[in-house]
N, C-alpha and C positions, 0 to 999 in steps of 0.2 A: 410605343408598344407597351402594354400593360406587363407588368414583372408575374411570373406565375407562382401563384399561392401554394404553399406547399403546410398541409396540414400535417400536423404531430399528434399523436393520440398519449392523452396525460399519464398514460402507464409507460412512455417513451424514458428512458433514462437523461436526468437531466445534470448537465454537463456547467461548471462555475469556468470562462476562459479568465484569466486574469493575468495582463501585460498592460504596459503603458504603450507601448506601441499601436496606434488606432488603428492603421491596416492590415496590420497580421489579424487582431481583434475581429476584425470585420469578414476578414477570408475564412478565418477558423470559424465562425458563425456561420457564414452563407454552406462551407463545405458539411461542418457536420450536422446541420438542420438538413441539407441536401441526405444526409444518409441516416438520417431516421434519431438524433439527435434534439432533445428540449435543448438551446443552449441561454444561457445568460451571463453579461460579458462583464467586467469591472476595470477602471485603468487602476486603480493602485489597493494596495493591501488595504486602506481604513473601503473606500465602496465596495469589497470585496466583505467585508468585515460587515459590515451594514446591510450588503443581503444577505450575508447568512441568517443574519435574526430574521429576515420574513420568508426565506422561501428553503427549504428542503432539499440540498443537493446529494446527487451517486457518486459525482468523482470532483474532482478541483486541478483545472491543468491551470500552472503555475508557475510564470516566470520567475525567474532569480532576477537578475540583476536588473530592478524596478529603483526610483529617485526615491527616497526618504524609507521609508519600511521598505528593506529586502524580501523577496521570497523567502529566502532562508529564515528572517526574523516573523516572518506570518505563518510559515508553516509548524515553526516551534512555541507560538504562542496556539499557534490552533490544535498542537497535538496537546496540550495540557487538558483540553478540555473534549475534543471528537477527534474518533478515528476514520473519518472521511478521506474514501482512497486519493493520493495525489499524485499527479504525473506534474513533477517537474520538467522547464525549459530554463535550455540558457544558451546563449553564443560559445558559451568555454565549456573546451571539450576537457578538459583538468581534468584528470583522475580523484582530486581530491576533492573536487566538490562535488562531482558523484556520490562520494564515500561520506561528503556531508550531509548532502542530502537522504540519505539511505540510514545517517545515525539519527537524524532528526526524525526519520520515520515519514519520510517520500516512500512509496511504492513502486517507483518507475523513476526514470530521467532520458531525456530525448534532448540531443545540441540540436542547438542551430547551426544552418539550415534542414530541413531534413523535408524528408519527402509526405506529404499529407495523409496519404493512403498508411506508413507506417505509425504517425499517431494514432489513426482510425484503428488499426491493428494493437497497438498498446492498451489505447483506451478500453478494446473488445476484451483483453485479454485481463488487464484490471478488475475489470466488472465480471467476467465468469469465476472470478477467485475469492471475489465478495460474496457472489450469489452460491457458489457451490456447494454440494452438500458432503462433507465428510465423506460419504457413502463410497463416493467414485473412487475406486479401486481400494477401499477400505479393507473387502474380505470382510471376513466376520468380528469386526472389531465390536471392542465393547461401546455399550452407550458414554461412560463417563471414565476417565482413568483417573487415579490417585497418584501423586505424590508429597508427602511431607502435608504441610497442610494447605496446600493447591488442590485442585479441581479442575478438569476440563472437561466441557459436554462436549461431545461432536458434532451433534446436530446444531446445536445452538450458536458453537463455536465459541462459548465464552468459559473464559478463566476466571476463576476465584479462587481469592485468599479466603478460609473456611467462609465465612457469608458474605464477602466483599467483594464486588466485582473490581476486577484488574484489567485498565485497561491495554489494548494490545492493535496494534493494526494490521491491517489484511494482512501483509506477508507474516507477520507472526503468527497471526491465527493458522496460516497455512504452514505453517515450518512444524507447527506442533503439533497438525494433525495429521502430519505424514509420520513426524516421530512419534505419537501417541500409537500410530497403528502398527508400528513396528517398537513397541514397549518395549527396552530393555536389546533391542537387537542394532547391531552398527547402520548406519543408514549411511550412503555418499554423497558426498557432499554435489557432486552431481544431482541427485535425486533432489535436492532443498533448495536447487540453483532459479527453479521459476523461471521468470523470461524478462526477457528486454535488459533490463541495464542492469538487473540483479541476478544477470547468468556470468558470474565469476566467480573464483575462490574467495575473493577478497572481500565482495560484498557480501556473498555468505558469510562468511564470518563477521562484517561488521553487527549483520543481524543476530546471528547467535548471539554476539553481545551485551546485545542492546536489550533481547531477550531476555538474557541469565541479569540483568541489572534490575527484571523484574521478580525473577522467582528466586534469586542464589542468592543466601545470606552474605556470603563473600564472592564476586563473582569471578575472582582470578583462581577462586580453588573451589568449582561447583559440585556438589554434593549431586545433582537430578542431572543435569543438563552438560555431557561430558564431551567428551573433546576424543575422537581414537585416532592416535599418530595415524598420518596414510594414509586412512582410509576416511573420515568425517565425522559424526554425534551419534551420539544414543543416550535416548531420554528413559533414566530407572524410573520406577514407577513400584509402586506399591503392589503387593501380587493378594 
């Protein structure tokens, strides 16, 4: 019996699997090409590394614990250079390698085993936070807010230092455009928590961190990007 051809149309988001395990590799392939998915697979970080120079990825779902290059050392080699969204995997449910992954600038983390359909759900939810527009539930926010000599557009989503683009990854760029729309007013930490594996206190704050280590001349004592007992951040901004 002939296998049925399932056509992808090249505006489909296309997906980097990357584990050394070949049958997970192959099922995460057959499943999200089955749900409207480009996918392209890699068993270890250097072939993972070698298509990115020819082909154009949306997101990179990412084992960790891989033989020679960890996910953890690919993912923090690749955030020097692109903010390509990553949903890490791994067998350990560790709290700390969560929290590693999430300093390293992963966007997601999902253990293993887990149920297909909720990748499929992370993955979706990934990519509406890459694509969205400021706008949604912005209100009458401004186009560009200031602080100190930062910059952030909305629409564009991007930060600079006066002419310098800084780079930032999706959850950043979304942390600061919930707090850019509420300039100056306490935001909870609730409100910054996103979804999946970055819905805790703890990995919100790892991000705010990781954030203030790009904009706060000292980040233990931040000038913009504040911290309110109890309640969560409020980003001062320029009026």
């Amino acid at each position: 019996m002939e296998a049925t051809r399932i056509d992808i149309p090249d505006h489909a988001p296309h997906v980097l699997v990357v584990d050394d395990d070949r049958r997970l590799r192959d099922l995460l392939a057959r499943f999200l090409t089955e749900n409207g998915y480009r996918v392209t697979t890699a068993a270890s970080a250097a072939e993972a590394r070698a298509k990115t120079e020819s082909f154009v990825f949306d997101v990179l779902v990412l084992d960790v614990m891989m033989p020679g290059e960890t996910g953890f050392d690919y993912a923090r080699s690749l955030r020097q250079h692109s903010q390509i969204p990553i949903l890490m995997l791994t067998a350990r449910a560790d709290a700390d390698d969560r929290v590693t992954g999430l300093e390293i600038g992963a966007d997601d983390y999902l253990s293993k085993p887990f149920e297909p359909r909720e990748l499929l759900l992370r993955l979706g939810n990934i990519l509406k936070r890459a694509i969205a527009t400021p706008s949604d539930g912005a209100g009458n926010a401004p186009e560009m807010i200031y602080f100190g000599p930062f910059s952030f557009h909305f629409d564009r989503g991007e930060l600079r230092r006066e002419d310098e683009i800084v780079r930032i990854t999706e959850r950043e760029r979304e942390i600061l455009t919930i707090l850019g729309t509420k300039a100056g007013d306490n935001v909870p930490r609730e409100a910054l928590s996103g979804n999946g594996a970055a819905a805790n206190e703890r990995t919100v704050d790892v991000q705010i961190n990781r954030l203030r280590r790009k904009i706060e001349i000292d980040p233990a004592n931040p000038i913009f990007l504040q911290t309110v007992r109890g309640v969560g951040y409020r980003l001062l901004v320029d009026r």
